[in-house]
PDB file of N, CA, C and O in Angstrom:
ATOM      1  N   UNK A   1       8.684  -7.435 -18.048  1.00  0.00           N
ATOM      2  CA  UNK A   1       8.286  -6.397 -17.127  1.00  0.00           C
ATOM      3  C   UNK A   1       9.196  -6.376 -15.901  1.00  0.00           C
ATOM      4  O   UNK A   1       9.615  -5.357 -15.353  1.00  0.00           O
ATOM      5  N   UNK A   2       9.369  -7.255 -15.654  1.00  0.00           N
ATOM      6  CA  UNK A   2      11.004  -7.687 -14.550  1.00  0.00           C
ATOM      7  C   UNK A   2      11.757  -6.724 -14.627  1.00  0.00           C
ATOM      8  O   UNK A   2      11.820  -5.748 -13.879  1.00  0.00           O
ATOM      9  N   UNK A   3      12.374  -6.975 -15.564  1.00  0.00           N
ATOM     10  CA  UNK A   3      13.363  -6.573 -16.543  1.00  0.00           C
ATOM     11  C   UNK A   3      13.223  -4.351 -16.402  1.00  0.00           C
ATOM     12  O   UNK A   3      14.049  -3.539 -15.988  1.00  0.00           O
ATOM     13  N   UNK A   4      12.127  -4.202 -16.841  1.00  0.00           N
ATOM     14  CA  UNK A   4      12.171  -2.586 -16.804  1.00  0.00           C
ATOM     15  C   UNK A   4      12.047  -2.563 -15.037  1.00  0.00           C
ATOM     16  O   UNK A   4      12.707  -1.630 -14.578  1.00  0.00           O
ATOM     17  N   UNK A   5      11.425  -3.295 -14.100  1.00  0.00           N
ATOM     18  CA  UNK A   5      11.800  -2.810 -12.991  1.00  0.00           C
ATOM     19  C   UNK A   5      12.810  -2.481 -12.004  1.00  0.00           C
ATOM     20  O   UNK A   5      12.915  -1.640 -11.110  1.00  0.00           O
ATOM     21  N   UNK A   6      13.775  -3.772 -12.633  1.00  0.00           N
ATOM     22  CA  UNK A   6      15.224  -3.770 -11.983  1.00  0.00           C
ATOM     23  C   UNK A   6      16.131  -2.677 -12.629  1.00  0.00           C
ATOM     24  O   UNK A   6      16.999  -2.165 -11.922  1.00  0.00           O
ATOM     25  N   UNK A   7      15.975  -2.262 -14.016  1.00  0.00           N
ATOM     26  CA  UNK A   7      16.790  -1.399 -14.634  1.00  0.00           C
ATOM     27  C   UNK A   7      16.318   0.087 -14.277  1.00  0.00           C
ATOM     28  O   UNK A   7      17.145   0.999 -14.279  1.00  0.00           O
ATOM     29  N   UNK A   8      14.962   0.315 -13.968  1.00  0.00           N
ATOM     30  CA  UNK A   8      14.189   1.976 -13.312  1.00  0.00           C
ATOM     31  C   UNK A   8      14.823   1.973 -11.822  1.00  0.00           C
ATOM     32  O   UNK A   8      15.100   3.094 -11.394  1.00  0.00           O
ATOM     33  N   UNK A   9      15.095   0.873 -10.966  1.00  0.00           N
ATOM     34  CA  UNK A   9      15.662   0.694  -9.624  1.00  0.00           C
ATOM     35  C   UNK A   9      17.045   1.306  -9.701  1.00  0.00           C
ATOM     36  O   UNK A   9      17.395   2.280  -9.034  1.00  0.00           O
ATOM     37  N   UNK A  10      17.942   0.536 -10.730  1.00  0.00           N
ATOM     38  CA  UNK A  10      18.962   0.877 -10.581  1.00  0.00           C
ATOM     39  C   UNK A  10      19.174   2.395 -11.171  1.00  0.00           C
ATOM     40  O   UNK A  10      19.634   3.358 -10.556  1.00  0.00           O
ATOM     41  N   UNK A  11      18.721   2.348 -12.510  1.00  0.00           N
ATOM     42  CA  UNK A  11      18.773   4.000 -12.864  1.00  0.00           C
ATOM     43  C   UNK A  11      18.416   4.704 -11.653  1.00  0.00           C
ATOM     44  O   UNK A  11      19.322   5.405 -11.201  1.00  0.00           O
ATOM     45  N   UNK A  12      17.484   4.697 -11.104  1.00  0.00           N
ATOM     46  CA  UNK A  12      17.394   5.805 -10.088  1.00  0.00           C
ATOM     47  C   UNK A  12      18.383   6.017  -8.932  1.00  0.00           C
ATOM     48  O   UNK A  12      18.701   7.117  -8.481  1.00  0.00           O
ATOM     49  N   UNK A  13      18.814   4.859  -8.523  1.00  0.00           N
ATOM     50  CA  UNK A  13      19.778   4.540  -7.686  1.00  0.00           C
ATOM     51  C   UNK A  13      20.887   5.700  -8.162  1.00  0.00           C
ATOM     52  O   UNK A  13      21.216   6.659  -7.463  1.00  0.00           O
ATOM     53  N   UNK A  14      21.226   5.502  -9.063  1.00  0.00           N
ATOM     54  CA  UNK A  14      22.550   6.001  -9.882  1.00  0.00           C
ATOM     55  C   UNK A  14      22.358   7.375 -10.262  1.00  0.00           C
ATOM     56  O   UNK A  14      23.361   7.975 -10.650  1.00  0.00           O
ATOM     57  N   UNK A  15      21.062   8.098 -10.216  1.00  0.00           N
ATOM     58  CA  UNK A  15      20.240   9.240 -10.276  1.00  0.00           C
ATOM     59  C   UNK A  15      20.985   9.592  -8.540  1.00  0.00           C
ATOM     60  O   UNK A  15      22.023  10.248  -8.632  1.00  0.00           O
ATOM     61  N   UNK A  16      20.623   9.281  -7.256  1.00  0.00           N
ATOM     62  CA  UNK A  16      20.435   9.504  -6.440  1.00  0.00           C
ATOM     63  C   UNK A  16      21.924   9.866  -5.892  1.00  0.00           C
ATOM     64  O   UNK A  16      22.252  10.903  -5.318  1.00  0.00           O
ATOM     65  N   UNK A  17      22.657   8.863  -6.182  1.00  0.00           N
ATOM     66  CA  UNK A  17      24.261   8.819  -6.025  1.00  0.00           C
ATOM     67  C   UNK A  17      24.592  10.115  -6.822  1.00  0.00           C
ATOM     68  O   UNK A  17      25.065  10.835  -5.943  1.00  0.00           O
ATOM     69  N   UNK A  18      24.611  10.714  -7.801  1.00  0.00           N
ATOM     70  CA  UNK A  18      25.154  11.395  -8.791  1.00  0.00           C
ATOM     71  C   UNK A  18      24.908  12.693  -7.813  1.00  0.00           C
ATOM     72  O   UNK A  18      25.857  13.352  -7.388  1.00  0.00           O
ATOM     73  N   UNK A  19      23.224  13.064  -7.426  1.00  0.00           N
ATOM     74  CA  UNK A  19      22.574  14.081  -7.010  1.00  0.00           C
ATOM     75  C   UNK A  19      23.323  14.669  -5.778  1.00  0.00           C
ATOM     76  O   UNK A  19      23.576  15.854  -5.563  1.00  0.00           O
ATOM     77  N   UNK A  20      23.608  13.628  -5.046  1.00  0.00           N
ATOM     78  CA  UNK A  20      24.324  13.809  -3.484  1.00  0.00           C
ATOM     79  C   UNK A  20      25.708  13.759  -3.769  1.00  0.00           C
ATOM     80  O   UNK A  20      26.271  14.194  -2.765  1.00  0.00           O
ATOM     81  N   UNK A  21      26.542  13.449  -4.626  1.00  0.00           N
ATOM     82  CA  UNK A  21      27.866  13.736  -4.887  1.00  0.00           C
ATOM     83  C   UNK A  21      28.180  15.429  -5.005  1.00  0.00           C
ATOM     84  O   UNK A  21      28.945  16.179  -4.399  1.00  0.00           O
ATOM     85  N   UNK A  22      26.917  15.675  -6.399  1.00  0.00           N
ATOM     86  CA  UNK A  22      27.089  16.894  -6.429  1.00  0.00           C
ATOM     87  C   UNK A  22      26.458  18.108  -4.902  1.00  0.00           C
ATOM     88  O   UNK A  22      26.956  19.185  -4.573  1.00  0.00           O
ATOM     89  N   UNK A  23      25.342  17.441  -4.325  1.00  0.00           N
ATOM     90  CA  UNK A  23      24.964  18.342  -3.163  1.00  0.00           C
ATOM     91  C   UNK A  23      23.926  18.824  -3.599  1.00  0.00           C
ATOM     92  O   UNK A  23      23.658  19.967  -3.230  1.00  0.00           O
ATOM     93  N   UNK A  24      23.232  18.305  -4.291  1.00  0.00           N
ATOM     94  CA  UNK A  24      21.869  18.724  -4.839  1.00  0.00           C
ATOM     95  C   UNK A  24      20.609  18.045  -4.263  1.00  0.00           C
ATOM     96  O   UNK A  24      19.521  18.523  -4.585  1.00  0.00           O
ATOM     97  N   UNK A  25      20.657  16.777  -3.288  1.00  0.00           N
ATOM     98  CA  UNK A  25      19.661  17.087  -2.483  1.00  0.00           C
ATOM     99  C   UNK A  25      20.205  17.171  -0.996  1.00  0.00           C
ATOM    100  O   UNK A  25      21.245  16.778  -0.469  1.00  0.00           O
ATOM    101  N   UNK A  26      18.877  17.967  -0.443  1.00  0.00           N
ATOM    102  CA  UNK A  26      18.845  18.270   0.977  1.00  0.00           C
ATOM    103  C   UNK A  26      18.115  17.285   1.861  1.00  0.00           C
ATOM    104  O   UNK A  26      16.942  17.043   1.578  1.00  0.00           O
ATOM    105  N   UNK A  27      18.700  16.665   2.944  1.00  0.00           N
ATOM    106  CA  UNK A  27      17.785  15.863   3.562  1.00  0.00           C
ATOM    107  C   UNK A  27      17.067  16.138   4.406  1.00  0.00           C
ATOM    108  O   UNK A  27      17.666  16.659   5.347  1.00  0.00           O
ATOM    109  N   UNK A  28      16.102  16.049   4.537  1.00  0.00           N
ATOM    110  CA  UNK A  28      14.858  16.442   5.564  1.00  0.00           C
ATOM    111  C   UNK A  28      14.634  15.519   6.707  1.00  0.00           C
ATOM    112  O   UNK A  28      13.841  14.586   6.575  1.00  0.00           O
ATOM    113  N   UNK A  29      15.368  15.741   7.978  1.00  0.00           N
ATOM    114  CA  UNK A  29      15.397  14.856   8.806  1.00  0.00           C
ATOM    115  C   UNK A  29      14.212  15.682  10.185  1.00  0.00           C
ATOM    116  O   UNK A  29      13.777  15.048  11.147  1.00  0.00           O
ATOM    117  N   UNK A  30      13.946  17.011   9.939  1.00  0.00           N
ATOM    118  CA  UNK A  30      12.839  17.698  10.723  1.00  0.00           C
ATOM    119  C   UNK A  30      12.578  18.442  10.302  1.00  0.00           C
ATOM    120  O   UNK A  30      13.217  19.031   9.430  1.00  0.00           O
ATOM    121  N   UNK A  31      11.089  18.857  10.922  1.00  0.00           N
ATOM    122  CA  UNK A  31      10.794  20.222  10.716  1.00  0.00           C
ATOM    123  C   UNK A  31      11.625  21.554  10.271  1.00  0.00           C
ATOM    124  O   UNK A  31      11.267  22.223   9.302  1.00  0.00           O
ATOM    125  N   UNK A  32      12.581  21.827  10.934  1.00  0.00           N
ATOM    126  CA  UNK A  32      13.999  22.816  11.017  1.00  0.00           C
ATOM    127  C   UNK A  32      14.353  22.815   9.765  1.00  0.00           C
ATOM    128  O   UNK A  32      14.706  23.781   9.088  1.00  0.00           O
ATOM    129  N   UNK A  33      14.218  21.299   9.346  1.00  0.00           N
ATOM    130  CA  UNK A  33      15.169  21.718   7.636  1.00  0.00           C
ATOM    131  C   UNK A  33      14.223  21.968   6.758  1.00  0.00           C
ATOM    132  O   UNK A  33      14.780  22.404   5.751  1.00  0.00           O
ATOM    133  N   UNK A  34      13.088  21.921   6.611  1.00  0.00           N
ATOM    134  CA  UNK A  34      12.427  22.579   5.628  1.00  0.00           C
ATOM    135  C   UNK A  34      12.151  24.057   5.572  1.00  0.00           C
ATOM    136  O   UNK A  34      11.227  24.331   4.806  1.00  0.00           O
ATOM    137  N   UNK A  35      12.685  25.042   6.155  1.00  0.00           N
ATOM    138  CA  UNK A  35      13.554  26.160   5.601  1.00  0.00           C
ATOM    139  C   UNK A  35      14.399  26.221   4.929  1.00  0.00           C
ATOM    140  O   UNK A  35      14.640  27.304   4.396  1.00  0.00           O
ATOM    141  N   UNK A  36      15.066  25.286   4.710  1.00  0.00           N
ATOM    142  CA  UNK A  36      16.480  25.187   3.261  1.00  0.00           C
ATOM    143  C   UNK A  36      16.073  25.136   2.096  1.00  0.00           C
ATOM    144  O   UNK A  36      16.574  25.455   1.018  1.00  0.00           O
ATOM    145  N   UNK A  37      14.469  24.413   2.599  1.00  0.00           N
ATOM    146  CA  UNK A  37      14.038  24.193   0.939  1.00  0.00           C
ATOM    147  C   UNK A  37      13.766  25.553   0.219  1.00  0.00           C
ATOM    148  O   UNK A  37      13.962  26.643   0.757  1.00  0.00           O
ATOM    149  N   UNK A  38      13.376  25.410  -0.834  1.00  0.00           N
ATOM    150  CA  UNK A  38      13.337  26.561  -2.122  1.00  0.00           C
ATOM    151  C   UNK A  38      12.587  25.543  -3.330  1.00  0.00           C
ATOM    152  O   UNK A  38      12.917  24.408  -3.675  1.00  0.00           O
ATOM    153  N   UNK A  39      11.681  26.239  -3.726  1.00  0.00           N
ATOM    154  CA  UNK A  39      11.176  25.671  -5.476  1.00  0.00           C
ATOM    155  C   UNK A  39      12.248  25.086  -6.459  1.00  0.00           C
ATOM    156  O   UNK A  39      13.066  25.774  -7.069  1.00  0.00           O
ATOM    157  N   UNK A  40      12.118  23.564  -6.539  1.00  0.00           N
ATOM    158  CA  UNK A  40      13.395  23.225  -7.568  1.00  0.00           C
ATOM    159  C   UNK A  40      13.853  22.351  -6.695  1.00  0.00           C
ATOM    160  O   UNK A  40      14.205  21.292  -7.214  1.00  0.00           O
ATOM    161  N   UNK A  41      14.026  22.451  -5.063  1.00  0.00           N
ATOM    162  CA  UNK A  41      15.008  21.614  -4.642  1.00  0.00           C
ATOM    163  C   UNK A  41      14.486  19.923  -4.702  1.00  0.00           C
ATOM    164  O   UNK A  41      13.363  19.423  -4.748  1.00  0.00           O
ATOM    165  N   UNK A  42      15.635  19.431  -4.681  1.00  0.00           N
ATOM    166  CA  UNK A  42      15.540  17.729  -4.398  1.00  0.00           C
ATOM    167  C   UNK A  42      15.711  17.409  -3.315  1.00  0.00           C
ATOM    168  O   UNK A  42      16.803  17.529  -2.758  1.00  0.00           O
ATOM    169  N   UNK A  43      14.260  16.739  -2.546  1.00  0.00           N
ATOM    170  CA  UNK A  43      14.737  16.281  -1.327  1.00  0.00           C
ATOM    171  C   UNK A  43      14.409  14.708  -1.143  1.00  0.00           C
ATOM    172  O   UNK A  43      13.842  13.931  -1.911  1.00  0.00           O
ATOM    173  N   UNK A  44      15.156  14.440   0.591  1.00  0.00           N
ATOM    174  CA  UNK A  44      15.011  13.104   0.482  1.00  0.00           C
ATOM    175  C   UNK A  44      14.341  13.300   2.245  1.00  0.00           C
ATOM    176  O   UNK A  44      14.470  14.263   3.001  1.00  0.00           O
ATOM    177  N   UNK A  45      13.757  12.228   2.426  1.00  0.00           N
ATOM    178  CA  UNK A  45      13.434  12.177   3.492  1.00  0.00           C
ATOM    179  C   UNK A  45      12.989  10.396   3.935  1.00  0.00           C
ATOM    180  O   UNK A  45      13.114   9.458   3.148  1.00  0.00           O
ATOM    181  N   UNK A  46      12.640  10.318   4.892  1.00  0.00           N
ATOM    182  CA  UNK A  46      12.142   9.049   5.357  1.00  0.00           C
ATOM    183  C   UNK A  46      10.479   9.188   5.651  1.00  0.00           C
ATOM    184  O   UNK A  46       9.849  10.243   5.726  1.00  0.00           O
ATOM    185  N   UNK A  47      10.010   7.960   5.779  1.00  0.00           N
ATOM    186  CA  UNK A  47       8.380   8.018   6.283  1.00  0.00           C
ATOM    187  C   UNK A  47       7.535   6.667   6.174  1.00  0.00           C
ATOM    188  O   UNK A  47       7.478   6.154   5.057  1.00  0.00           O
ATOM    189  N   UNK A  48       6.968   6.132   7.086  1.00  0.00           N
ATOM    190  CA  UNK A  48       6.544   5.037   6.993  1.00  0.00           C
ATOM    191  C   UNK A  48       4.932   5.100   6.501  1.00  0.00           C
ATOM    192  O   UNK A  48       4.047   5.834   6.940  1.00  0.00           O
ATOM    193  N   UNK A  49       4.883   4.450   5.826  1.00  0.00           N
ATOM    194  CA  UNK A  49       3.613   4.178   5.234  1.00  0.00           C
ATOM    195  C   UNK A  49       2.621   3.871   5.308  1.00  0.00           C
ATOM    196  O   UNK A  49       2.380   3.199   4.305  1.00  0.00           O
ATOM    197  N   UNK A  50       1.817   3.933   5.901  1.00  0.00           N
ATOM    198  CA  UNK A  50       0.399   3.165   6.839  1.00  0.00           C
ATOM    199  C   UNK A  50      -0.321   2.505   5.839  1.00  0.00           C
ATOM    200  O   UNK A  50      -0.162   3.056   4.749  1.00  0.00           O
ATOM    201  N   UNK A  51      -1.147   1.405   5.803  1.00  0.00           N
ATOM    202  CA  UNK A  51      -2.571   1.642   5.162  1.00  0.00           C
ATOM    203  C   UNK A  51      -3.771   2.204   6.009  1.00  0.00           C
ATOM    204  O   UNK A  51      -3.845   2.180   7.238  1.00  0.00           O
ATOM    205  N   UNK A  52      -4.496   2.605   5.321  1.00  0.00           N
ATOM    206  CA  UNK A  52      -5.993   3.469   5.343  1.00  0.00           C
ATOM    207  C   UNK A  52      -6.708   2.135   6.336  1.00  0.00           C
ATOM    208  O   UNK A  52      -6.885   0.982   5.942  1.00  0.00           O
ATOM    209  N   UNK A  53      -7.090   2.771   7.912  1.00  0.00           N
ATOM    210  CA  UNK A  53      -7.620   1.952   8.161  1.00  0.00           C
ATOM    211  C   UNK A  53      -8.946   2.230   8.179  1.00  0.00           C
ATOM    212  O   UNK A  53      -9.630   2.178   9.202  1.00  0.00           O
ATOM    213  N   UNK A  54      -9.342   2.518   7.116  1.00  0.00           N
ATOM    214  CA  UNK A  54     -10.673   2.579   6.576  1.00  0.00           C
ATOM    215  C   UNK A  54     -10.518   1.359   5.489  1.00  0.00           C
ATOM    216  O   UNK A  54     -11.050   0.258   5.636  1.00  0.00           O
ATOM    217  N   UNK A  55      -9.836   1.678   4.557  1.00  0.00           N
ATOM    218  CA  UNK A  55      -9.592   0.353   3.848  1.00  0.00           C
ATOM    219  C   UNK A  55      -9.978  -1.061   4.495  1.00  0.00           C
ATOM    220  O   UNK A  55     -10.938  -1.740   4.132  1.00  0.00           O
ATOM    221  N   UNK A  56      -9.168  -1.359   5.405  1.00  0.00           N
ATOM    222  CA  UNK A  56      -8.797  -2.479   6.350  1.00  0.00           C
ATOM    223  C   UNK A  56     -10.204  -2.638   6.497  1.00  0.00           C
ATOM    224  O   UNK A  56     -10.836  -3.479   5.858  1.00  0.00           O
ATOM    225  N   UNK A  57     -10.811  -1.704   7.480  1.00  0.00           N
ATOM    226  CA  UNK A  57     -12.268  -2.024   8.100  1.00  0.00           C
ATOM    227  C   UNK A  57     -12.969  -2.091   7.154  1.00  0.00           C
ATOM    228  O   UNK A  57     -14.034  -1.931   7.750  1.00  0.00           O
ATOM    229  N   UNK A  58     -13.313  -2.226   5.899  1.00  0.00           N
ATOM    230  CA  UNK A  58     -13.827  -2.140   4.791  1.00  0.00           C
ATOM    231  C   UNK A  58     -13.562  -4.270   4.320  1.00  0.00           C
ATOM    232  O   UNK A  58     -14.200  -5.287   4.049  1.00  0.00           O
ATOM    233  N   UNK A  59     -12.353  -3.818   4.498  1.00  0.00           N
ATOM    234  CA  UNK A  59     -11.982  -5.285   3.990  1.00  0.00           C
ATOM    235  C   UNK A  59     -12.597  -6.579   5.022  1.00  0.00           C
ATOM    236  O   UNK A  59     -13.004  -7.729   4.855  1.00  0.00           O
ATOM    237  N   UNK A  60     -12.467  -5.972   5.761  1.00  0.00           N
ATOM    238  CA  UNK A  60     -12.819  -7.368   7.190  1.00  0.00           C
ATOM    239  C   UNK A  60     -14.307  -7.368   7.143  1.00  0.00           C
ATOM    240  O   UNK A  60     -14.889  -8.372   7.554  1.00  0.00           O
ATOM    241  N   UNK A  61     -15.151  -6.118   6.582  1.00  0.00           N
ATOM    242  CA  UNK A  61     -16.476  -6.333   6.588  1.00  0.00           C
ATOM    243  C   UNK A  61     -16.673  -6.939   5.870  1.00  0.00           C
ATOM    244  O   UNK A  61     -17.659  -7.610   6.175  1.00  0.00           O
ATOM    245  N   UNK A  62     -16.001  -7.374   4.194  1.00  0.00           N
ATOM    246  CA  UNK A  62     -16.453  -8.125   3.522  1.00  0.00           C
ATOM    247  C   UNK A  62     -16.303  -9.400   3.491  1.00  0.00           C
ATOM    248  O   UNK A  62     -17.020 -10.206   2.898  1.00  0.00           O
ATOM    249  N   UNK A  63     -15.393  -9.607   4.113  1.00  0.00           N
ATOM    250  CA  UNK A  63     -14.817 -10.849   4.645  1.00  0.00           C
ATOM    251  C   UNK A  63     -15.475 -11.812   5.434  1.00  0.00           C
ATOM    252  O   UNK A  63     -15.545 -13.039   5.371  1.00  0.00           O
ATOM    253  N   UNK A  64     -16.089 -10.688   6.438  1.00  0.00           N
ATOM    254  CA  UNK A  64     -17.064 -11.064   7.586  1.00  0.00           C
ATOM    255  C   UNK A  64     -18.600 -11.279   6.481  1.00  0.00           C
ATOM    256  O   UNK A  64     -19.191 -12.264   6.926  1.00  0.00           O
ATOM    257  N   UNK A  65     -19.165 -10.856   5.592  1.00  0.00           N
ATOM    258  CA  UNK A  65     -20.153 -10.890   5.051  1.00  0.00           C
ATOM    259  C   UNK A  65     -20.204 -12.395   4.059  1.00  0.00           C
ATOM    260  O   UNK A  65     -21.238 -13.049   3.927  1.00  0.00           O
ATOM    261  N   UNK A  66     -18.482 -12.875   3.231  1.00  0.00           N
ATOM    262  CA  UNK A  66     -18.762 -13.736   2.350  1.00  0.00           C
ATOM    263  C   UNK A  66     -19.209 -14.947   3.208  1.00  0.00           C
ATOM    264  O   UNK A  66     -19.896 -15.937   2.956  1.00  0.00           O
ATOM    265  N   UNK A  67     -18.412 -14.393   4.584  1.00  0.00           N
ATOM    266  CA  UNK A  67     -18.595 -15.767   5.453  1.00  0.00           C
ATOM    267  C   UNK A  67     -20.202 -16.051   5.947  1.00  0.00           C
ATOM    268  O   UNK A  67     -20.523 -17.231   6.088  1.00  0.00           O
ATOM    269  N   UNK A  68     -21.035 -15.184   6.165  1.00  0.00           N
ATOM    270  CA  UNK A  68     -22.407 -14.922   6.495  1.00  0.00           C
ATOM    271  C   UNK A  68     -22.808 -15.509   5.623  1.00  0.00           C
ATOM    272  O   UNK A  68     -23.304 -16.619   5.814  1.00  0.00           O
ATOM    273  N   UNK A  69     -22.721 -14.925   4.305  1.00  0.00           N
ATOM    274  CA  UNK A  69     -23.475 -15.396   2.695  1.00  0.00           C
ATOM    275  C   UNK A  69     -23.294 -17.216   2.805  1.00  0.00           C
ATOM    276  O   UNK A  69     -24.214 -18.000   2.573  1.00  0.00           O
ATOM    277  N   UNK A  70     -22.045 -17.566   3.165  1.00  0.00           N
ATOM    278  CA  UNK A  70     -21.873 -18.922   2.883  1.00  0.00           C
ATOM    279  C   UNK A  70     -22.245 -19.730   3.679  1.00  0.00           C
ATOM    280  O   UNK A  70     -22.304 -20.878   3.239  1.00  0.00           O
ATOM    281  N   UNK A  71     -22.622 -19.536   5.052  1.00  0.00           N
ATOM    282  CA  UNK A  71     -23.298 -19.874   5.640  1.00  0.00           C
ATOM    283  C   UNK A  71     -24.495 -19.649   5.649  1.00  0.00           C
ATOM    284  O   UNK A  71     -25.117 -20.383   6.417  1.00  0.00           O
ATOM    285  N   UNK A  72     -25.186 -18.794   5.004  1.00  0.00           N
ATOM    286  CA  UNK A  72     -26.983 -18.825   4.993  1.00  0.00           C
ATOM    287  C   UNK A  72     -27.190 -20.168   3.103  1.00  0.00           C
ATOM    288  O   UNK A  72     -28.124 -20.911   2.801  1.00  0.00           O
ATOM    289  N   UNK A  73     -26.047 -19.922   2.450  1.00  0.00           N
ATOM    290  CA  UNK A  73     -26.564 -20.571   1.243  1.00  0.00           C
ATOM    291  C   UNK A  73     -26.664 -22.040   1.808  1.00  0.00           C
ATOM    292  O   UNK A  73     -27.654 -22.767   1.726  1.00  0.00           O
ATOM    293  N   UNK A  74     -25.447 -22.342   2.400  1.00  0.00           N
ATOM    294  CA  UNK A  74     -25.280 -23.794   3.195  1.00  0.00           C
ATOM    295  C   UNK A  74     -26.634 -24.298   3.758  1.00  0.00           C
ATOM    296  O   UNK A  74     -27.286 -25.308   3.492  1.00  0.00           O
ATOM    297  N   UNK A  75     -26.883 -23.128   4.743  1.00  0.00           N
ATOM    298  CA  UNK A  75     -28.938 -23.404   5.647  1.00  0.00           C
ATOM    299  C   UNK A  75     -29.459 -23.983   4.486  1.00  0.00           C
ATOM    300  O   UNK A  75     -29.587 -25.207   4.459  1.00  0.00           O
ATOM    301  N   UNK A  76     -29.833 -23.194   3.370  1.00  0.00           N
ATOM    302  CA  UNK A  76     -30.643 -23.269   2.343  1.00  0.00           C
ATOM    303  C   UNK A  76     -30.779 -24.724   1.954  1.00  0.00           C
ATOM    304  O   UNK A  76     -31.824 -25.374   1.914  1.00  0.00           O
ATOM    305  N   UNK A  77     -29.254 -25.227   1.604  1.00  0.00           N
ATOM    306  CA  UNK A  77     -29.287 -26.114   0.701  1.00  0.00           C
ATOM    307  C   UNK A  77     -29.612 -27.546   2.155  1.00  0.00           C
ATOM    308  O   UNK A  77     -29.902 -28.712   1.888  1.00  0.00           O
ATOM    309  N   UNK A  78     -29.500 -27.154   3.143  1.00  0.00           N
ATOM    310  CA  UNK A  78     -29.799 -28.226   4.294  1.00  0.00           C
ATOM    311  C   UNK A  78     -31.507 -28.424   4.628  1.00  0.00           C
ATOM    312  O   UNK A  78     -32.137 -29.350   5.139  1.00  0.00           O
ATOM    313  N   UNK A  79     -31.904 -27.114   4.091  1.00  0.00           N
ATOM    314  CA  UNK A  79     -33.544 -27.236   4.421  1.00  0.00           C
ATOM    315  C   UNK A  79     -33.622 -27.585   3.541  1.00  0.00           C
ATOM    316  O   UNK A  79     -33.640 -28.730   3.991  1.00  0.00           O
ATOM    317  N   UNK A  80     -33.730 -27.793   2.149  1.00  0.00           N
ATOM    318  CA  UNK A  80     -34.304 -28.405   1.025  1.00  0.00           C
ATOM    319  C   UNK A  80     -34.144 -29.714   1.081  1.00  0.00           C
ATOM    320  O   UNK A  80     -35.057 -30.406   0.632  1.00  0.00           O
ATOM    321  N   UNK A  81     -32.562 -30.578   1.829  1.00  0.00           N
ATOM    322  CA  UNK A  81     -32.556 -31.521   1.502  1.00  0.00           C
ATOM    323  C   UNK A  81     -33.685 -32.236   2.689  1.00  0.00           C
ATOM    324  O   UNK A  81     -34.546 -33.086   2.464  1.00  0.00           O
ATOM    325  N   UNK A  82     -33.341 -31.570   3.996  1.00  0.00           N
ATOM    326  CA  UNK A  82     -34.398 -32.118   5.447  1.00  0.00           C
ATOM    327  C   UNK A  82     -36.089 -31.902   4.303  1.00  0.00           C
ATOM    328  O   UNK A  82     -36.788 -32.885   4.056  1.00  0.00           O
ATOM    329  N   UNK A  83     -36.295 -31.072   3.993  1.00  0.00           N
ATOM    330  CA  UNK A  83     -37.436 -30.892   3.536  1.00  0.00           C
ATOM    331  C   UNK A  83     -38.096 -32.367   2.171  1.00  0.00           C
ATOM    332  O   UNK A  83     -39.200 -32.812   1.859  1.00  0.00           O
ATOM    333  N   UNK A  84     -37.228 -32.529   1.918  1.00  0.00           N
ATOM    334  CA  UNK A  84     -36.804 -33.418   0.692  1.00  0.00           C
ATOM    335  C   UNK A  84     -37.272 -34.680   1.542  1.00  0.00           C
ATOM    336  O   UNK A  84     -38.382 -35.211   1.492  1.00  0.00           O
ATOM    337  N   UNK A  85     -36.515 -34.934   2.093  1.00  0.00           N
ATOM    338  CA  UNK A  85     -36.893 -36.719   3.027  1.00  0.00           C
ATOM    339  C   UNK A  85     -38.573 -36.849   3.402  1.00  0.00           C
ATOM    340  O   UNK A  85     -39.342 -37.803   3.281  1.00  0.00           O
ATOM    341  N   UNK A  86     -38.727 -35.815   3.780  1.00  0.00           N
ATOM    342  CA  UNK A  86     -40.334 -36.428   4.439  1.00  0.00           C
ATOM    343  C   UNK A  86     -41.409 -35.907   3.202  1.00  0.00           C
ATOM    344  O   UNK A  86     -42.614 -36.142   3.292  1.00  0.00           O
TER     345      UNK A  86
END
């Protein structure tokens, strides 16, 4: 599986080189240039990627909860044993 990822990397690579030799894509560096575009065209652009910070807050709640859970099972197993002695 390696193997098909490094070879789809480079194919595309070599896709990308070929495209811009010939002038077939347009780069989208603002607003302004997406008037050049047209149906069909190839573009390239930049953009950073966020995650969903809904995700995130999603994640830390559960996080925050296994830690709750493991601490109430812990109580549990401490009252049975205190309960246990006398």
């Amino acid at each position: 599986m390696r193997k098909e990822f490094i070879h789809l990397r480079l194919y595309i690579c070599k896709i990308i080189f070929l495209f811009r030799r010939k002038g077939l894509i347009i780069e989208v560096n603002n607003t302004s240039d997406l008037d050049k575009l047209s149906n069909g065209c190839f573009v390239r652009f930049e953009s950073k990627l966020e995650r969903n910070p809904l995700i995130s807050l999603l994640e830390s709640f559960e996080q925050m909860m296994v830690v709750v859970m493991t601490f109430q099972s812990q109580q549990r197993v401490e009252k049975r044993v205190t309960n246990k002695k006398y």
